[in-house]
C-alpha positions as CSV (number, residue, x, y, z in Angstrom):
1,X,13.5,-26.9,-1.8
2,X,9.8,-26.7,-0.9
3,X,7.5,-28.4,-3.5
4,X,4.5,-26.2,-4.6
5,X,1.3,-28.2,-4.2
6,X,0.2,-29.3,-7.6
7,X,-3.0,-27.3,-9.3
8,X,-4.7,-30.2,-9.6
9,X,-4.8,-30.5,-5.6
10,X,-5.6,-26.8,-5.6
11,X,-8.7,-27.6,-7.4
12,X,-9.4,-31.0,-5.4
13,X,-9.5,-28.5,-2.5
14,X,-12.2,-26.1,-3.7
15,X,-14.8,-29.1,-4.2
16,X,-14.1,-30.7,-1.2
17,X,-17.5,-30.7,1.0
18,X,-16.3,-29.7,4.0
19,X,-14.0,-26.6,2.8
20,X,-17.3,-25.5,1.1
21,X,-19.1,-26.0,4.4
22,X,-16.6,-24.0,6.0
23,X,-16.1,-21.6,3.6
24,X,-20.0,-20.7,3.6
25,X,-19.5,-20.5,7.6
26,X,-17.0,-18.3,7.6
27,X,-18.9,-16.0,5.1
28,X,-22.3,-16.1,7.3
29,X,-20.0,-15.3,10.4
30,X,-18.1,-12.6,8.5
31,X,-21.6,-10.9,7.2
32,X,-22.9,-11.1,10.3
33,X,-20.5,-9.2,12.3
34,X,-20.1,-6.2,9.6
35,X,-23.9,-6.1,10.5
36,X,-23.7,-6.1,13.7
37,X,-20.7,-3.4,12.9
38,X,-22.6,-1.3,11.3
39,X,-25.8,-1.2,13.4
40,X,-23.2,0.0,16.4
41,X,-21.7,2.8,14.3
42,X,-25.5,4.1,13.3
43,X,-26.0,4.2,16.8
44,X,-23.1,6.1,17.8
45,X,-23.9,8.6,15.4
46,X,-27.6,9.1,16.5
47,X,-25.8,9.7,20.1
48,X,-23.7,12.1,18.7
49,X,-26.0,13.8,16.5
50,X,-28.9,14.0,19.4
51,X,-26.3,14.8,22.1
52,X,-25.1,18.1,20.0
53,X,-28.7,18.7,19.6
54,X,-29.6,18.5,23.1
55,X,-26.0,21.2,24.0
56,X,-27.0,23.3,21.1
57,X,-30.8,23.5,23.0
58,X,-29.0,23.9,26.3
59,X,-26.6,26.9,25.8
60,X,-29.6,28.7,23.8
61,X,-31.7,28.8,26.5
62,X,-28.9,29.2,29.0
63,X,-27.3,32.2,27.4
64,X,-29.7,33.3,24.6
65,X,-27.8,32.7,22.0
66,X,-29.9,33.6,18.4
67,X,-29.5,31.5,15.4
68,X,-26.1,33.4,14.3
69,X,-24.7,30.3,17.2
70,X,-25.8,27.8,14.9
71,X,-23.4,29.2,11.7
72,X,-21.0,29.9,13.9
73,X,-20.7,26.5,15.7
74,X,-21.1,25.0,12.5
75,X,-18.5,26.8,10.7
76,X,-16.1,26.4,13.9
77,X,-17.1,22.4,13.6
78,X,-15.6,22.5,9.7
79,X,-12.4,24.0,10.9
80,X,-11.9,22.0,13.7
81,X,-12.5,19.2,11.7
82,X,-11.7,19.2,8.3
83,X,-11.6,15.7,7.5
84,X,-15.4,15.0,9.2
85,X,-18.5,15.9,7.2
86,X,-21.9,16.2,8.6
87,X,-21.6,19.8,10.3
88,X,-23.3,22.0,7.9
89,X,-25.7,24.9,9.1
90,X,-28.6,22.4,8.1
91,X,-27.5,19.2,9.8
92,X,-26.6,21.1,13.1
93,X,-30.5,22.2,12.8
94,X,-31.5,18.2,11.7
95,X,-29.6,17.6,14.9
96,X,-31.4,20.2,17.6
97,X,-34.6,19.3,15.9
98,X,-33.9,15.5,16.5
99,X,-33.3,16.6,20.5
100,X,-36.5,18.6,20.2
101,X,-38.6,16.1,19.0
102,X,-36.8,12.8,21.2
103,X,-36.0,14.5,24.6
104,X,-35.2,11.4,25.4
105,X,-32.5,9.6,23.9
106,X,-33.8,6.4,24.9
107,X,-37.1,6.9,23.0
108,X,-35.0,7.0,19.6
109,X,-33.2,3.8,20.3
110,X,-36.4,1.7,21.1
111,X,-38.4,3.3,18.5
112,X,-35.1,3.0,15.8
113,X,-35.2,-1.4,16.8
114,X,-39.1,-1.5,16.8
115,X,-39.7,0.0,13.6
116,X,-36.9,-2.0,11.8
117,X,-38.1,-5.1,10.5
118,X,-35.7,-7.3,11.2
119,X,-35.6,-5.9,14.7
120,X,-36.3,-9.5,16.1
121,X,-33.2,-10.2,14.8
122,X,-31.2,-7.8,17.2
């Protein structure tokens, strides 16, 4: 049979110096790269968001489709995908006004970094 380390060693363990060092590694590491996560999956979403914005401008100039497109895209969006939020009638506008105003999807990413303040950082 396999002897169970004592609790007293357990404890011994947890105030050893270099565990703590470690541990506090490890934690920087960890917190790091959910930041580093998260920054990437803001910016997919401002590429989604701007690149719907940009077809949306696109197709209404193309085939003069009125605002009744927008409902109807963004009711089609809902169905299509139940389990996603962020297609309402007013963020389908938020995202053709975000391709009005940054034709350029490039623009929005250096502005989004500069205007951070712990841009450096990235």
């Amino acid at each position: 049979p396999t002897k169970e380390p004592s609790m007293s060693k357990e404890i011994t363990f947890h105030l050893d110096h270099d565990y703590k060092s470690f541990l506090s590694a490890l934690k920087t590491q960890i917190k790091s790269s959910q930041f580093r996560a998260a920054l990437a999956v803001n910016q997919e979403v401002i590429n989604h968001y701007w690149y719907i914005g940009k077809q949306i401008i696109e197709k209404q100039k193309q085939k003069s489709w009125g605002t009744g497109f927008i409902e109807t895209l963004s009711r089609d969006l809902q169905n299509l995908f139940p389990e996603t939020r962020g297609y309402s009638v007013a963020n389908i506008r938020r995202m053709k006004r975000l391709a009005e105003e940054y034709p350029d999807l490039n623009e929005i990413r250096a502005q989004a970094v500069r205007d951070l303040p712990w841009g450096h950082i990235v």
